[in-house]
C-alpha positions as CSV (number, residue, x, y, z in Angstrom):
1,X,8.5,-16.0,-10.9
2,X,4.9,-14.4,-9.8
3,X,3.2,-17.2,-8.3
4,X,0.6,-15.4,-6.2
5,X,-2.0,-13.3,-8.7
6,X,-3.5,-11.0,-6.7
7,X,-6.1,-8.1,-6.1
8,X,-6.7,-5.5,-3.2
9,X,-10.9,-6.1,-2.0
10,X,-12.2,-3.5,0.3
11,X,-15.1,-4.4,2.2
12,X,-15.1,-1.6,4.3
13,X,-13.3,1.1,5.4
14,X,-13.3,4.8,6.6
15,X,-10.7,6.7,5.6
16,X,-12.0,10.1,7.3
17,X,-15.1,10.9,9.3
18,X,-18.6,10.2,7.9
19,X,-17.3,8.6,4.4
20,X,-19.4,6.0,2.8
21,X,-18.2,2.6,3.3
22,X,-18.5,0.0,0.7
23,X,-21.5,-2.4,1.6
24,X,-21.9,-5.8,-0.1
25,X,-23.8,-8.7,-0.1
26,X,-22.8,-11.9,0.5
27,X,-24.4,-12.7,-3.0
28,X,-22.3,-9.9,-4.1
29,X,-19.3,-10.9,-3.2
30,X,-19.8,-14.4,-4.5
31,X,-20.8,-13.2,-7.6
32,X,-17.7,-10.8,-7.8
33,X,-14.8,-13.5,-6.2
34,X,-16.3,-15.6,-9.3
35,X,-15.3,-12.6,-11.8
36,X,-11.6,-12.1,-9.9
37,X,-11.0,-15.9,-10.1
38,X,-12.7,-17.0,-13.7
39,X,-12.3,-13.5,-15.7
40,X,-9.4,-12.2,-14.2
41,X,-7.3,-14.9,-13.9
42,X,-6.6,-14.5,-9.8
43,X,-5.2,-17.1,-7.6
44,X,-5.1,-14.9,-4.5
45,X,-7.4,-11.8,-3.2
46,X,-6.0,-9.6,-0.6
47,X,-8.6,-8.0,1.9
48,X,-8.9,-4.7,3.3
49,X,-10.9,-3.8,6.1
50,X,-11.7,-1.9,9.7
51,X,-13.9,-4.8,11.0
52,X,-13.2,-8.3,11.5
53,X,-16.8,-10.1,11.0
54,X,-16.8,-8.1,7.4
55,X,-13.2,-9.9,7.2
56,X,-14.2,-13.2,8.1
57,X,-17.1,-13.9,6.1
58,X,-15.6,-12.5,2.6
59,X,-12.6,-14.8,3.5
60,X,-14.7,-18.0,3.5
61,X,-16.5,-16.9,1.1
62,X,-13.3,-16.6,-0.7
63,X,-12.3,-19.6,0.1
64,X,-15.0,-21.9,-0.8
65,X,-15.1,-20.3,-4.5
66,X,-11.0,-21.3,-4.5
67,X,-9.3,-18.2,-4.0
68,X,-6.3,-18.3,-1.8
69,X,-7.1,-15.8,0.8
70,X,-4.4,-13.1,2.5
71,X,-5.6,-10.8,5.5
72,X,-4.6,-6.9,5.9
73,X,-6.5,-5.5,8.5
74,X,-7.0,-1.7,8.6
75,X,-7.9,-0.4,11.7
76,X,-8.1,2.8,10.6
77,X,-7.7,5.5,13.6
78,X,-7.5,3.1,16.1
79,X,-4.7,3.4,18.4
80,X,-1.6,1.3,19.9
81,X,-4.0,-0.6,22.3
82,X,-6.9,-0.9,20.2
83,X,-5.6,-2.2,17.1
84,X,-3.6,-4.9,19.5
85,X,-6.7,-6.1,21.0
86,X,-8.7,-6.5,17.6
87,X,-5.5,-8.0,15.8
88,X,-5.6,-10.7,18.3
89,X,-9.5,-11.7,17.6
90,X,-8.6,-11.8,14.0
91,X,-5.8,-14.3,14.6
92,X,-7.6,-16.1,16.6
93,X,-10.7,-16.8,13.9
94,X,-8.4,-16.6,10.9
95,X,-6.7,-19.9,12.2
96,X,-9.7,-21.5,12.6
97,X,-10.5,-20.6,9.2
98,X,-6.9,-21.8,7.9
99,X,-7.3,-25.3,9.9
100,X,-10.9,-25.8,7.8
101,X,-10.0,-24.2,4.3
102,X,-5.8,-23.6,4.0
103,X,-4.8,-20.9,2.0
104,X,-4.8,-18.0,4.1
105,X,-1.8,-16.2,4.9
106,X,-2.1,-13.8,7.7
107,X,-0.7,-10.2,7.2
108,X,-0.9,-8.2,10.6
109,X,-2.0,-5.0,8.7
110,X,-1.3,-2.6,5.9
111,X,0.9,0.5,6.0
112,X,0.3,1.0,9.8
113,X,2.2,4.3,10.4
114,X,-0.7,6.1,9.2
115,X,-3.4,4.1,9.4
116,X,-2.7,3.3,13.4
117,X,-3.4,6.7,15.4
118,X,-0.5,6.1,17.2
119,X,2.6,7.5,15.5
120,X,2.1,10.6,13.5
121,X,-0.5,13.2,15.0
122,X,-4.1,13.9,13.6
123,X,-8.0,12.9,14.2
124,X,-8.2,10.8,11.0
125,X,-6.1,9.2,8.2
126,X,-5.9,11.9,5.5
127,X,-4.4,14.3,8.7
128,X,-1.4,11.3,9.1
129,X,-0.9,11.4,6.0
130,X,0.2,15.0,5.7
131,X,2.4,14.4,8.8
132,X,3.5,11.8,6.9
133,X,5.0,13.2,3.8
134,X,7.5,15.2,6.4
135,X,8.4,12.2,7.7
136,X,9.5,11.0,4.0
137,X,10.4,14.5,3.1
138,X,13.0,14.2,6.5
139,X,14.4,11.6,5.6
140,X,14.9,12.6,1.9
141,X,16.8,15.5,2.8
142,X,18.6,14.6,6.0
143,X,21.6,13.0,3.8
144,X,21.9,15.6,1.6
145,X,22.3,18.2,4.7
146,X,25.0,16.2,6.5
147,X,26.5,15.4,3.6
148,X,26.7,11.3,3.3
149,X,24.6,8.3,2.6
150,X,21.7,7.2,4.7
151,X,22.1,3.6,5.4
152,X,17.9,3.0,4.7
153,X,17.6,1.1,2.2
154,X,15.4,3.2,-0.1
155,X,17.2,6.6,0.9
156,X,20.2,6.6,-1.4
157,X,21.4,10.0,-2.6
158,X,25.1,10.1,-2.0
159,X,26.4,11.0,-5.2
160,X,23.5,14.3,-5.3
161,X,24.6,14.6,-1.6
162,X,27.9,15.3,-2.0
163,X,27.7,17.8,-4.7
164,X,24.8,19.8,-3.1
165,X,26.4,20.1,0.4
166,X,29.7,21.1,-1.8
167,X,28.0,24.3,-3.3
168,X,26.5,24.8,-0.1
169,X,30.4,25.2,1.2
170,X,31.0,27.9,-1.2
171,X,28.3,29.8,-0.2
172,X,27.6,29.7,3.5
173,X,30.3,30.6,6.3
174,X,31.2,27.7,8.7
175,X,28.9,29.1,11.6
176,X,25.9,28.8,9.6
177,X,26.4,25.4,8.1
178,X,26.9,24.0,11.8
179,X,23.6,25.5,12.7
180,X,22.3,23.5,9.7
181,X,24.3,20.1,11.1
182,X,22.5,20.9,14.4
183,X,18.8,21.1,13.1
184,X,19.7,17.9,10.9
185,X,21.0,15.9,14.0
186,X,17.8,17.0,15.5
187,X,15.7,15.1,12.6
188,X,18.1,12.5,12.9
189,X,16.9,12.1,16.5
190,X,13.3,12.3,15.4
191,X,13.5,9.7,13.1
192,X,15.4,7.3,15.0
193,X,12.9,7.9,17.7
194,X,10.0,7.3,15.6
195,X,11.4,3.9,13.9
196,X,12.1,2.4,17.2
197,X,9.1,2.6,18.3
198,X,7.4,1.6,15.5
199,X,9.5,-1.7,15.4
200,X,8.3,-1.9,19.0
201,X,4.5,-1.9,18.1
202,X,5.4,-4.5,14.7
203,X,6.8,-7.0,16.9
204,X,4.2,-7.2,19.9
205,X,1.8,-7.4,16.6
206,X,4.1,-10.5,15.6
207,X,4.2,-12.1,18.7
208,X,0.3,-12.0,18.9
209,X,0.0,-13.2,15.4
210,X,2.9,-16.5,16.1
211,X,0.7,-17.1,19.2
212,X,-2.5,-17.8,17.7
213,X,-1.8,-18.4,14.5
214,X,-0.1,-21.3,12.8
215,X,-0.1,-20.6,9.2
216,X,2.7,-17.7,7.0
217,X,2.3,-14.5,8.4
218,X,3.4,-11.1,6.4
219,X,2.8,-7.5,6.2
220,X,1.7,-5.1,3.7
221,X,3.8,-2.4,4.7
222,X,4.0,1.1,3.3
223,X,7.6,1.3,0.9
224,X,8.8,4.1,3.9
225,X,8.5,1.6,6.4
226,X,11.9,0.5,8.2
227,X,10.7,-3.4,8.4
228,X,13.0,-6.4,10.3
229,X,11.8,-8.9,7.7
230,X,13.8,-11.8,9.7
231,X,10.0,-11.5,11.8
232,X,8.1,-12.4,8.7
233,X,7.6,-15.5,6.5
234,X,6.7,-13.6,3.6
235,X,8.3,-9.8,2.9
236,X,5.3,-8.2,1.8
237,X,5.7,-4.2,0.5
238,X,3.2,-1.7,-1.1
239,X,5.1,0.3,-3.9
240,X,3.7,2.1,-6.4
241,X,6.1,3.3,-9.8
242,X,6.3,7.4,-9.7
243,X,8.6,9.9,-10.5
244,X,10.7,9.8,-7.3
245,X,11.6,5.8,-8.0
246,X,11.2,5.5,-11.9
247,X,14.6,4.4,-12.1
248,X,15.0,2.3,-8.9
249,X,12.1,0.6,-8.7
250,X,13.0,-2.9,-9.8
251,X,16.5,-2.7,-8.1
252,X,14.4,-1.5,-4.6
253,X,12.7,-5.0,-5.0
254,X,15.4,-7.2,-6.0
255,X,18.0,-5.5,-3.1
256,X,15.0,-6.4,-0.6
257,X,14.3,-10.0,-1.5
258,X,18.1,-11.0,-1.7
259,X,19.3,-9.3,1.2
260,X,16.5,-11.5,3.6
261,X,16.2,-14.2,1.0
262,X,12.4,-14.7,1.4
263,X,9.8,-14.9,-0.9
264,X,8.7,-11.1,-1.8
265,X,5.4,-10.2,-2.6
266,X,4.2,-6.7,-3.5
267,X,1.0,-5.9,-1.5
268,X,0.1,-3.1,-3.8
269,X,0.7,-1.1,-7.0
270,X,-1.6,0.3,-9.2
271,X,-2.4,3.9,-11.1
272,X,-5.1,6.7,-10.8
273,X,-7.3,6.9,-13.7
274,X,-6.6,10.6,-15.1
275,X,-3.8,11.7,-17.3
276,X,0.3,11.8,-16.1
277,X,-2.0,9.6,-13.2
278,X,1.6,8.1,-13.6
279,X,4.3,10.2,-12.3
280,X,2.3,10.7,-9.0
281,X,1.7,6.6,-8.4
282,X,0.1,6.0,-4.9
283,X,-0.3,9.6,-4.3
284,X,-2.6,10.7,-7.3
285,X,-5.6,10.8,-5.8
286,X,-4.0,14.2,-3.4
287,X,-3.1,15.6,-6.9
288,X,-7.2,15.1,-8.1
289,X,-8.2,16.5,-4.8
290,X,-6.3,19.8,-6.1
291,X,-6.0,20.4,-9.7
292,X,-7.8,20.1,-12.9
293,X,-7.4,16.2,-14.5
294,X,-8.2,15.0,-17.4
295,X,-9.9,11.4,-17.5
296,X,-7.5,8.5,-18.9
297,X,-8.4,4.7,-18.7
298,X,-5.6,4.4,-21.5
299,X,-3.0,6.2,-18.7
300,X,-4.1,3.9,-15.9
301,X,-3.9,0.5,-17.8
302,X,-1.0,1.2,-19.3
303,X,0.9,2.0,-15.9
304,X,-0.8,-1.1,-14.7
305,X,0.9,-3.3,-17.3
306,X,4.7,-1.1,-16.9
307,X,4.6,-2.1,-13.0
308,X,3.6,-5.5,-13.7
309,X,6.7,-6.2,-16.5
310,X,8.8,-4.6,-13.6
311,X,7.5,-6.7,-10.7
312,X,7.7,-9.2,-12.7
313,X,11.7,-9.0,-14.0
314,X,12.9,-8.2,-10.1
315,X,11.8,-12.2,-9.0
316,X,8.8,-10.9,-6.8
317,X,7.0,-14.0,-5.9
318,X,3.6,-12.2,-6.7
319,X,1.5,-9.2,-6.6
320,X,-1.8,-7.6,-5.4
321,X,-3.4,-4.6,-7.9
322,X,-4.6,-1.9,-5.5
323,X,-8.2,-2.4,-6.4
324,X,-10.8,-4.4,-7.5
325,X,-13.7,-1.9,-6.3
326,X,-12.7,2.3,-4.8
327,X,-14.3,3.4,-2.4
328,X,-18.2,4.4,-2.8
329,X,-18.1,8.1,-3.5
330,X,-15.8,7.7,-6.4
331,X,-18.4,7.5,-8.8
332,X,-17.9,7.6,-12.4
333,X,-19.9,10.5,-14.1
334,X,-19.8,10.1,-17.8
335,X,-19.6,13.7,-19.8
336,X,-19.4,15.7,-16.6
337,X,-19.4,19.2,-17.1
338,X,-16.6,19.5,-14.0
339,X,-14.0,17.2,-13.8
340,X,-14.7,17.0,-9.7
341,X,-18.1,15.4,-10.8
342,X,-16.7,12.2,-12.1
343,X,-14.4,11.1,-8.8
344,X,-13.3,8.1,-10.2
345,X,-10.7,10.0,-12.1
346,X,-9.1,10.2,-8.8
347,X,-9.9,6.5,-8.4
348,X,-8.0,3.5,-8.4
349,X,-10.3,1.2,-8.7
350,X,-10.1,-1.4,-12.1
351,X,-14.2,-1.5,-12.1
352,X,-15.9,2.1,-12.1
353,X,-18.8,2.4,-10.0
354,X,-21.6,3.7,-12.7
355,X,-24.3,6.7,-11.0
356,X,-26.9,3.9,-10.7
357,X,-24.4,2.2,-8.4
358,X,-23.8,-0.7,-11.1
359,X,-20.2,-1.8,-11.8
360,X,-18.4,-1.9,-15.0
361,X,-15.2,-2.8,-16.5
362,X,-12.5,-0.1,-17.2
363,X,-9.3,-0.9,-19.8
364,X,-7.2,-1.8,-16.6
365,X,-9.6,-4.5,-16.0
366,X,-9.1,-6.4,-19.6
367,X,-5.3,-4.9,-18.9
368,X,-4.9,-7.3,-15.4
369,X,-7.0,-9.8,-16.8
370,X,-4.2,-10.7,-20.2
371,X,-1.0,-10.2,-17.9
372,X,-2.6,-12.8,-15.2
373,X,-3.4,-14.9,-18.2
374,X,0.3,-15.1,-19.4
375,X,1.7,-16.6,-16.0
């Protein structure tokens, strides 16, 4: 049953060099925790952000206007060293917080394999993620060369497998497909490599977070992440519904909570707000950045409410829309004459940001607001 009704807040971050970060008030954010909790039916809020005072201070704010409070830090180009050193002030503060208020569950970060600098190569985030996607795109094609099942739990292709590297056979002589086994054992390699030491850096984050922190500690971690969830209180995933996992999605959720039989929350899922915005899920806004869109409030509420239903009929324990406000340069034009003038296309946000910097509902908002209402 979802329990915990929740929504992504950003109050601040920087995904690439010299973007505008979102800057609130304190009055503002009391005014807009008041319109998560009474108008859309919240329990929980979910915070995003690169600096820990910013994290802080919307978290009591939070707190006091009876919102159950959950922490994912995004350090966003920091590295291996850095992101340790400010993960440990945050625990530090967010127990003090948790001893005075309750209700704060502590995730050590969100989807860190690209948002520490650490792992894939590049000066800012949108550089990681290219790197990234051949990471995903390795590990995606690595059964089907060698010919068996990858024992990841979201990487199951056997049955495609088999019958590709079959018509391979009949095509290409015995030298060449051994020269294909040997590049494929060499991405094996890499990838092992890689997840190791990714583990590494998750559980020196865990131990700092057990040391100084008493309350339930998760993670929001990206759906390619290879996660030991036996670390964690609370399994905590961001998956978006797309083309790639239309038909797996609620079976990827159920499989995760029953085989480490903890309470599963997804940390978020949401939709673009342009047409098809659907079949791209957490990547749309690459496909905005490329191609002509056409705007779609109607697409992006009504993938809202087909993730929901799903969440809901795998026994996730609750859920966090991904987000209340985008980012600040995905303003809304009404009637633009170019379809790159009105950014919030490519925008995920559930309130548009209008030219004169005011905010106003889209559908997804009155969308979030009656499924909330129904638990």
């Amino acid at each position: 049953m979802v329990k915990v009704k929740g929504i992504i807040y950003d109050v601040g971050l920087e995904y690439w060099p010299n973007q505008p970060t979102r800057k609130v008030s304190e009055d503002e954010m009391r005014n807009e925790f008041k319109i998560i909790k009474d108008e859309l039916n919240c329990n929980a809020i979910g915070f995003h952000g690169s600096s820990n005072d910013k994290l802080l201070v919307a978290s009591e704010i939070a707190l006091k206007e009876g919102l159950d409070v959950w922490f994912f830090p995004r350090y966003i180009n920091k590295n291996w060293k850095e992101t340790l050193t400010l993960f440990k002030e945050l625990a530090t503060k967010a127990e003090n917080l948790r001893k005075e208020y309750g209700n704060l569950v502590l995730g050590i970060g969100d989807e860190l394999t690209v948002n520490c600098s650490s792992f894939f190569s590049g000066k800012n985030y949108v550089d990681r993620v290219r790197r990234l996607r051949c990471y995903i795109n390795f590990k995606r094609i690595l059964p089907v060369i060698m010919g068996e099942e990858t024992p990841d739990w979201f990487f199951r292709f056997k049955n495609k497998s088999e019958e590709l590297w079959r018509s391979i056979g009949e095509f290409e002589d015995k030298k060449k497909i051994e020269e294909l086994k040997g590049i494929a054992n060499l991405m094996a390699t890499y990838i092992k490599n890689f997840d190791e030491k990714f583990m590494q850096f998750i559980k020196e984050m865990v131990e700092i977070a057990r040391n100084n922190f008493e309350g339930k500690i998760t993670y929001s971690s990206g759906w390619w992440e290879e996660i030991d969830w036996n670390l964690f209180d609370i399994i905590g995933i961001g998956i978006y519904l797309d083309f790639f996992n239309w038909f797996t999605y609620e079976k990827t959720l159920s499989e995760l909570k029953e085989r480490f039989s903890k309470p599963l929350v997804v940390t978020e899922f949401g939709a673009s707000t342009f047409k098809f915005a659907s079949m791209y899920g957490g990547g749309a806004w690459t496909i905005f950045e490329k191609f002509e869109v056409e705007r779609s409030e109607e697409e992006q509420a009504e993938h809202i409410k087909r993730q929901f239903e799903m969440i809901k009929r795998a026994g996730a324990d609750g859920c966090f829309l991904f987000v209340f406000v985008d980012v600040p340069e995905k303003v809304h034009v009404p009637h633009a004459k170019n379809y790159k003038e009105d950014k919030d296309r490519g925008g995920y946000g559930i309130m548009k940001i209008l030219p004169d910097g005011k905010l106003q509902p889209k559908k997804a908002f009155y969308t979030l607001k009656n499924l909330y209402s129904t638990l």
